[in-house]
N, C-alpha and C positions, 0 to 999 in steps of 0.2 A: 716615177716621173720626176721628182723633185731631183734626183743623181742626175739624170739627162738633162735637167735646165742647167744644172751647175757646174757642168763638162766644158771645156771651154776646148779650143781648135785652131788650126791656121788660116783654115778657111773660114771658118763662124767670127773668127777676132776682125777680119777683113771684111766681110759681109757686116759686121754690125757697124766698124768703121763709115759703110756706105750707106749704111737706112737711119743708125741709131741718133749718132752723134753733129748730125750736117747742120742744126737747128741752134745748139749749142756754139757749136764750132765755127760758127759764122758770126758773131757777136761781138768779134773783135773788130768787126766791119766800124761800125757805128756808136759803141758804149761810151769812148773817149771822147768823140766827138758829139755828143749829146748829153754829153755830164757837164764839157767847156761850155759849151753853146755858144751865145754872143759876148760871153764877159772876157777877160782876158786874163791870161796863162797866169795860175798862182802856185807857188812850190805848196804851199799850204792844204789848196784843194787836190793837186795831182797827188801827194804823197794820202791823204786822207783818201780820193777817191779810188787809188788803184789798192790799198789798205782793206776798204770796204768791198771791193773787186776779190778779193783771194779772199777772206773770210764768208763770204757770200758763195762763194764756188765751195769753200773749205763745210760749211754749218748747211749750207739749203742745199748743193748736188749734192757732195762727198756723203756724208754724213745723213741727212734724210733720205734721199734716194735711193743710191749709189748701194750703203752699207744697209740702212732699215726698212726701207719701203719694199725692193726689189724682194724681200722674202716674203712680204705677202703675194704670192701667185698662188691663182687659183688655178693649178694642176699645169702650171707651166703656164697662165696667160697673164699677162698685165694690163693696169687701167686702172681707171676709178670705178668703171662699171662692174669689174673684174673683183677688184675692192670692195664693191658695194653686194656683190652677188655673194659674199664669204659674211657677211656679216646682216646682210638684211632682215634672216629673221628675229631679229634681238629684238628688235624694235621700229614701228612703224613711222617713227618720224626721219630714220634714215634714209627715207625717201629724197629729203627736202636735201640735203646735204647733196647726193646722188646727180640729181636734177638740173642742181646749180651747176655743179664741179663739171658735169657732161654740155651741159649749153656751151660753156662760155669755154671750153678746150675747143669746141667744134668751130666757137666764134674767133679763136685763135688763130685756128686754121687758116681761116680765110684774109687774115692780116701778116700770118709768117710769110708767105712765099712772097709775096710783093714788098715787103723792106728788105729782105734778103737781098734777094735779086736787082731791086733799084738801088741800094745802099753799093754795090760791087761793078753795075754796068756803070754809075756815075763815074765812075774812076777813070771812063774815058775820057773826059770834060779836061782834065789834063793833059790831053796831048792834042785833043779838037775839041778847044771853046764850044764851039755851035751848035754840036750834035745833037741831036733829037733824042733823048734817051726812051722816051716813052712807047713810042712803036719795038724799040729794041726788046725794052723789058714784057709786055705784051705777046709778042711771038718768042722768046724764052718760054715764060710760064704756060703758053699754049701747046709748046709741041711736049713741054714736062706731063700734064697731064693727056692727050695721046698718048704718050706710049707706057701709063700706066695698065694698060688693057695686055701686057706682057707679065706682069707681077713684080713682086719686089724681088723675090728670088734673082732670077736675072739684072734689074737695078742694080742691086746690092751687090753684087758681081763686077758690074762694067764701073759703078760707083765706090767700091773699098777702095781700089788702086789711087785712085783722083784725089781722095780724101788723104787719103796714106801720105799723097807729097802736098796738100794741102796743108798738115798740120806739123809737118817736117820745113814747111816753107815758114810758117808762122814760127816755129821756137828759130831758126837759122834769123828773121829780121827782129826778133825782139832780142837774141844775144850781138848781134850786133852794133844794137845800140846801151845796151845792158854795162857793155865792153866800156864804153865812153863816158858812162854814167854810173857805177856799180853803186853809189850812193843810194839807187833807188831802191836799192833791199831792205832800208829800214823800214820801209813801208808793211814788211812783213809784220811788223807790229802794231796789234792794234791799236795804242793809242792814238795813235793817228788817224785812225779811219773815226777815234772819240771823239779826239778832236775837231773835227770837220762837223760831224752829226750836232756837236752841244755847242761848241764856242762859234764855229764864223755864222756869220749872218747868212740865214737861207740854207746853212749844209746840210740839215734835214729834210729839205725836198729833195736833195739830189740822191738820195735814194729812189729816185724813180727811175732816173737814167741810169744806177748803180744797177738796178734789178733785170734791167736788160741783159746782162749777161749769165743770168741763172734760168732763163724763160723756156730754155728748150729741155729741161729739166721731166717736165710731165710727159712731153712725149718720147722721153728717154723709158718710162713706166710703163706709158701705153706699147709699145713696141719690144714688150718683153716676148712674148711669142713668137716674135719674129729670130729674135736670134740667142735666147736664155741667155741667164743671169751672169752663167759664167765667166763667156765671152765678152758682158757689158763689163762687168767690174773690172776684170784684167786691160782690156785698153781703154776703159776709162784712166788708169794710171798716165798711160800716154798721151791720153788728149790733152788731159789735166797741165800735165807739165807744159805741155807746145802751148795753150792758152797763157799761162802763169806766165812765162816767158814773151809770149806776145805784148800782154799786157802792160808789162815794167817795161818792156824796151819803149814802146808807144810813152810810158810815163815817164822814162829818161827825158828822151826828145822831147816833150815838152819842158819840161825841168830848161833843159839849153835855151828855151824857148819864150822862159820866162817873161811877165810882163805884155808879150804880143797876144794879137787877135788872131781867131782861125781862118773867119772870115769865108768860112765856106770850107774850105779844107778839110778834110779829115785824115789825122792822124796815122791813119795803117798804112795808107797811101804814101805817107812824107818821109815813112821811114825807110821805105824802098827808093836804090840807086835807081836813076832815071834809064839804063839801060836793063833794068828786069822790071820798069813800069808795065810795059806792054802785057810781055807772059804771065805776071803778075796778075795784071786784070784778067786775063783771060782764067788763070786757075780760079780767082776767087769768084769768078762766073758760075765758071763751071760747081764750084762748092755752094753757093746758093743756091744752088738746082738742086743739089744734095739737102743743104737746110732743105727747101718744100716737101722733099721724098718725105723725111721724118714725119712732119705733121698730118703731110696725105694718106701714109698705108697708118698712120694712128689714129685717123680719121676713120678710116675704112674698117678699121677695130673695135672703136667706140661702134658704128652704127651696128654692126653685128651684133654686138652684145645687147645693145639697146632693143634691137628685133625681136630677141629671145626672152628679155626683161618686161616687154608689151609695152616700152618710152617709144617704140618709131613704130611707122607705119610700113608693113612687110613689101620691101621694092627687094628686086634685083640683087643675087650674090654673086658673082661669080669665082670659081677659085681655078685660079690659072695654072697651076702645077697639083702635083698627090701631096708636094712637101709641107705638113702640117703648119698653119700660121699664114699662109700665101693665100690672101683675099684682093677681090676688086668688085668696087660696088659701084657701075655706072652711073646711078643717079644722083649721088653724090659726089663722083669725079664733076661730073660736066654742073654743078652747083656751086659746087667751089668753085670753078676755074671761073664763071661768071661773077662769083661776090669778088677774086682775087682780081678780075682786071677793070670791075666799078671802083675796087678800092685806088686801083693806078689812075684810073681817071682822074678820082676825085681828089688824090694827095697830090697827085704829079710829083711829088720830092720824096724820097725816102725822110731828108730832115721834116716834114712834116708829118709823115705816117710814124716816127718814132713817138709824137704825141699821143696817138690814138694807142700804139703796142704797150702790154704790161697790164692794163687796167685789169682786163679780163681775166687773164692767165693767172694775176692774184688772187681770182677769188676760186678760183681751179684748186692751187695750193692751199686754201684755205682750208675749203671743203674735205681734202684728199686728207689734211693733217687731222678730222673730226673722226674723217671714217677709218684710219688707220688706229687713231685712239681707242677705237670699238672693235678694231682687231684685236690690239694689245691685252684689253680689258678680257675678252671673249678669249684671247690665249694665255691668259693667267700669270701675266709678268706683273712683275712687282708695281705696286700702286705708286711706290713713291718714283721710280721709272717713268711710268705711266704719268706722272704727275709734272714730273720735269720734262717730258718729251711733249706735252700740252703746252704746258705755260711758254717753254723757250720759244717753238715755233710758231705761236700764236702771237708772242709780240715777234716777231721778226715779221712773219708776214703780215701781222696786223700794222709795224712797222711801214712795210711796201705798200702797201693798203691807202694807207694815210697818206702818203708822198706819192702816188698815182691818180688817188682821187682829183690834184689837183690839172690831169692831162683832160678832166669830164670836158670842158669847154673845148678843147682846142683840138678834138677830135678823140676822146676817149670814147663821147657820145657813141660812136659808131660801132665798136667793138660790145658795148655792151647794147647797142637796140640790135645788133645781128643775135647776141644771148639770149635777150628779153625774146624775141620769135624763136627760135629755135625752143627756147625752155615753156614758152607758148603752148608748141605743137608736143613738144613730148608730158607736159599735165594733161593736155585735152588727150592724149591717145591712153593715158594709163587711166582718167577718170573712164572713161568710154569704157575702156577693158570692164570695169568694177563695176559699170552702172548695166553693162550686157550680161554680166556673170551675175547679177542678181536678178535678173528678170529672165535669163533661163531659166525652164522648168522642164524636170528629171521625170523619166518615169522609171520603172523597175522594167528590164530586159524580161524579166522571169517570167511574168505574168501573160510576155504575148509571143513565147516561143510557140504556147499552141494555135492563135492566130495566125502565123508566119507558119507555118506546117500543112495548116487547112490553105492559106492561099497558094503556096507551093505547089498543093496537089490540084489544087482546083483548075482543069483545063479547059473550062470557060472562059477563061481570063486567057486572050494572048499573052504569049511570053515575053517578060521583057528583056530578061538577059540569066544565061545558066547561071552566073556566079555575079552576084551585085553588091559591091562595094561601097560602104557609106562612111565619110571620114567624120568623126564625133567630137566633140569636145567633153563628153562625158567622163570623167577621168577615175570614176569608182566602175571598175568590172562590169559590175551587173544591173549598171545604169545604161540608157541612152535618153537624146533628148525629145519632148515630145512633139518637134518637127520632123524629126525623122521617122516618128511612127506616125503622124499627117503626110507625110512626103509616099510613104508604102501604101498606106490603106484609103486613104480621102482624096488627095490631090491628084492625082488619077493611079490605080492598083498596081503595083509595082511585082508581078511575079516572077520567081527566079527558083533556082535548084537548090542554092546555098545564099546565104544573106550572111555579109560577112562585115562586121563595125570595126573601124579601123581607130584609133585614138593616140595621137603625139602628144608624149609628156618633154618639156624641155629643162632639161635637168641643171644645177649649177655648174656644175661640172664640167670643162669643155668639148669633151671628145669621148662621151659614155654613147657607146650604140649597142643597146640591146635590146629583145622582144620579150614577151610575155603571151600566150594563148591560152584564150579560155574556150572549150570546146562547151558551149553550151546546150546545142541539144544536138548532136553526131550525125553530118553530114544536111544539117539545115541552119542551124546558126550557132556564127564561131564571132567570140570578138580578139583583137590584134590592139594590145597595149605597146607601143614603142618607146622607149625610153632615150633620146637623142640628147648629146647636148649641146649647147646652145653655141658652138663654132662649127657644127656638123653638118653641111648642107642638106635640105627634106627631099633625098629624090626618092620619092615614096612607091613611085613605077617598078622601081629596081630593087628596092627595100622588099616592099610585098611578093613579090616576084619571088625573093629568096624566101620567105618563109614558106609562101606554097610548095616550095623546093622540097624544104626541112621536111615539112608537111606529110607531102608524098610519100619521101622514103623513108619515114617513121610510121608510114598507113596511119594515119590517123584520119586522112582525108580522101576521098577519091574526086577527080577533077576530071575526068571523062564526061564527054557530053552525054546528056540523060534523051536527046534525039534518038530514037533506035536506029535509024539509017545512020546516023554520026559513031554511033557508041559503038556499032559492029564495026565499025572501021581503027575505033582505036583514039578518035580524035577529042581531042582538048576540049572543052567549052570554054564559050566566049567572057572575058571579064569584062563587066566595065562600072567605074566610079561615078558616083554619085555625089556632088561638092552642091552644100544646102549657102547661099549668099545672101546675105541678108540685109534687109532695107529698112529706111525707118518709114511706117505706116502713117498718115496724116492720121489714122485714127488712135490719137493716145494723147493723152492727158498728162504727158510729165511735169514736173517745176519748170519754169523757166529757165534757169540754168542748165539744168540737164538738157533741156531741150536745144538749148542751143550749143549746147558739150556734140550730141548728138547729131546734130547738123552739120558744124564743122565736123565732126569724125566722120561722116559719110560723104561731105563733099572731098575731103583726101583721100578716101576710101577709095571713090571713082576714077583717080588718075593714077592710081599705083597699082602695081602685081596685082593681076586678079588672086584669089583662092586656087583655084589650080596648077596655076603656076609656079604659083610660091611652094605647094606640096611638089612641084615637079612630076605631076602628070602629062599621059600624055594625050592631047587634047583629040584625039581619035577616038579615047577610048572611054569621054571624060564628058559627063553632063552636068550645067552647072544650073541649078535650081534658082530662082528667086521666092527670097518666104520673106514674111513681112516679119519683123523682130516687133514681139508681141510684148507691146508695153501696157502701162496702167489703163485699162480702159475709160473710157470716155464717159459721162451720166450718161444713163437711159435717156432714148430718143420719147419724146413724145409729138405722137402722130395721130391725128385724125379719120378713120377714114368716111367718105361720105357716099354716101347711094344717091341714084338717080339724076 
């Protein structure tokens, strides 16, 4: 697996061109003119700031990502989750790291595609004053997510070509002006970017606006699956340069520039002849559309793994192609695209949503640089390595950290209360996991194969189904749980031919499908261990179906209907699943916390993918049970009773 991540292609180099790098690559949009702001043009701050510009791309993409991060993949996928699933058993506090880095990429999400995209449609404002940009930007990011229900596959297709002259168009205006100004190469050295940080007054916040250009960086990790490592690192080289190139020519032009105010203006714009204004705007449209792809299919990568992790509540997967890595998960496209067009409402400006971006995404990088350290640690590289790859990138992000904090007022708020609820709902769905798995209670399979044999034969009891399927959470062999021997024997008798426990283990690993049968007592009860992992859709219809297959032409099983009018004919017996759903009882006594962990987990419970669903049964063939989730019981009633 890890030779096929690192293969790199014509077509894969193109395709990651169109999903990977759109978020990154668009950054030139807004960086220069958010770093100026209201003051006016200094040779001091430009050469400082486009300084801290290339070491920032050179130490946080190149170098953390790019070179060290992108090898930790777990079996070909990237993330933090991806990350955290490689390393979480070391240690249980890994969680909390996990939790943050995933909130607040998710709450990212929903603030990239709308400064993209308003930061590129303003550029109309130059050729028509008046224009309304905000119905523009609106129906842009509306019809982007529509037509994610086709996959990235295709995206990434119709989107490499666009990006391709996208970032051939950006190094062609930044040598342009490069040409007029070659002076601005000193900037390659850092003194400069020292200078600005320590001596001018204030140069240390503008690392906040500096950081904007390294932002699309995480979802360059999360979208490892989408198109492997190989093909990211090789045109990464290219991006790189057409950035690097953008950036100085933008900093030349200011440099001539010297002294003036922007006044609204922005930079990427100024450096473009007025007669390739127009196509101009239109390609760097069309690449902000690009930027949002990157965050949306890494979007839809975080929640999958999160599903598998037990941090989200099980909604909707879909995968729109066979080609491994190519997910759409509806209920989070149409999520986003509603926090993406509250956020247009309520910045209306790209220059004012640059205040709210960065916050969050720093603490994303934080996180990711904690859990990577516990890679490091866990794969045996050198401590003093380990020790330098800590300290450096902990102040550099701790660095951004600092210098973003101070966007909290002026709209950072926002990026981190969309974190704060999202990182909300994924504690309460993993406490819930914890607090249901210790108040399940296991019984031993073994003990009532001969009960399930006597009910089998007993034809007293209408039948209920020749083969009866029950999906388990029991994850040892020769356990089940004791709802499901209440669900056979008390809740009304459950008779069948073969009684068959089905149980999904989800592995860290992304793409392990294999089974396991334990023939418990031959031809009355069989259990079905599934071993899936956690990118593998549960169509468990199809899955089962095959092992009965295996089954058959190995005779291990016979599946003939046990009817004697059915059986002389030859014919199948009937399957059908058993999905046990479970409620919280008003009868139980938990802590108050939990109780109310429990509450909220079931009122999310109620609006998302049923249990059968999400196994991918088929609802013909599929009864879904309601059992009370039997928690701490309640004191003894006392009660009276009175005669006469």
């Amino acid at each position: 697996m890890g030779k096929h991540v690192d293969k790199a292609s014509a077509a894969g180099l193109l395709v990651a061109l169109g999903i990977i790098f759109g978020d990154i690559g668009t950054s030139p949009l807004y960086v220069m003119q958010a770093i100026i702001g209201d003051n006016s043009i200094s040779p001091e701050v430009v050469y400082g700031a486009v300084s801290c510009i290339f070491w920032t791309l050179t130490l946080q993409t190149t170098i953390k990502y790019v070179i060290l991060i992108l090898r930790a993949d777990n079996k070909g996928e990237g993330g933090i989750l991806a990350l955290y699933a490689l390393v979480r058993k070391k240690a249980a506090w890994l969680t909390v790291p996990a939790i943050i880095g995933a909130s607040t990429l998710l709450a990212d999400g929903i603030i990239t595609p709308p400064i993209s995209v308003s930061s590129a449609v303003e550029g109309l404002r130059i050729l028509y004053p008046r224009i309304q940009t905000i119905p523009i930007v609106i129906g842009i990011l509306t019809l982007l997510f529509i037509i994610q229900v086709f996959g990235t596959t295709i995206v990434g297709r119709a989107f490499g070509p666009v990006m391709m002259i996208w970032f051939l168009m950006l190094a062609v205006l930044g040598i342009s002006q490069v040409v007029a100004h070659p002076e601005i190469f000193k900037a390659l050295n850092p003194y400069y970017g020292y200078q600005l940080l320590a001596n001018h007054p204030g140069g240390f916040w503008m690392l906040g606006a500096v950081f904007l250009c390294t932002t699309g960086a995480e979802a360059l990790y999360s979208d490892l699956g989408h198109c492997g490592r190989g093909n990211i690192r090789i045109s990464w080289i290219f991006v790189k340069s057409c950035l690097i190139l953008n950036y100085f020519g933008q900093g030349a032009w200011l440099i001539v520039h010297s002294g003036a105010f922007l006044n609204g203006r922005k930079p990427f714009y100024e450096i473009m002849p007025d007669w390739w204004l127009l196509p101009g705007i239109c390609i760097a449209t069309m690449a902000t559309i690009i930027a949002s792809q990157a965050l949306i299919s890494g979007s839809f990568t975080l929640i999958s793994e999160a599903i598998r992790l037990n941090f989200w509540p099980k909604v909707r997967l879909v995968y729109p192609s066979d080609q491994k890595g190519q997910l759409y998960v509806p209920s989070v496209n149409w999520l986003l695209w509603a926090g993406c067009v509250g956020i247009v409402l309520y910045f209306k400006e790209s220059a004012h949503m640059e205040a709210a971006y960065g916050l969050a995404i720093t603490l994303t990088m934080i996180m990711t640089t904690i859990l990577m350290s516990v890679y490091l640690y866990v794969n045996k590289v050198s401590k003093w390595l380990l020790a330098v790859f800590l300290i450096v990138y902990l102040a550099i992000e701790g660095s951004f950290l600092a210098a973003n904090l101070l966007k909290f007022t002026h709209g950072g708020w926002v990026s981190l209360l969309l974190a704060t609820i999202i990182g909300f709902v994924i504690t309460v769905w993993l406490k819930a996991y914890f607090i249901k798995l210790r108040l399940t209670e296991f019984e031993s399979l073994v003990k009532y194969i001969g009960p399930l044999r006597e009910l089998s034969n007993d034809i007293s009891i209408p039948k209920y189904s020749t083969h009866l399927i029950f999906m388990s959470n029991a994850s040892h062999e020769s356990e089940i749980e004791n709802k499901i021997i209440y669900s056979i024997f008390y809740k009304r008798p459950k008779r069948a031919d073969i009684y068959w426990f089905v149980h999904v283990e989800t592995t860290d690993e992304p793409y392990t499908m294999d089974y396991h049968v334990n023939i418990m007592a031959e031809d009355d009860v069989i259990k079905v261990t599934f071993r899936l992992g956690f990118r593998i859709e549960q169509r468990m219809n199809l899955f089962f179906r095959k092992v009965v297959e295996d089954m058959v032409m190995n005779k291990e099983v016979d599946i003939t209907s046990r009817y004697e009018s059915l059986s002389r004919q030859n014919i199948t017996g009937d399957f059908r699943f058993i999905v046990l759903e479970r409620y919280l009882s008003i009868d139980n006594n938990l802590p108050f916390i939990e109780d109310m962990i429990m509450k909220i987990y079931f009122g999310i419970k109620s609006i998302t993918t049923s249990e059968d669903k999400w196994f991918g049964l088929d609802s013909s063939s599929v009864k879904v049970e309601k059992v009370p989730l039997v928690l701490t019981p309640t004191e003894k009633i006392r009660i009276k009773r009175v005669y006469g």
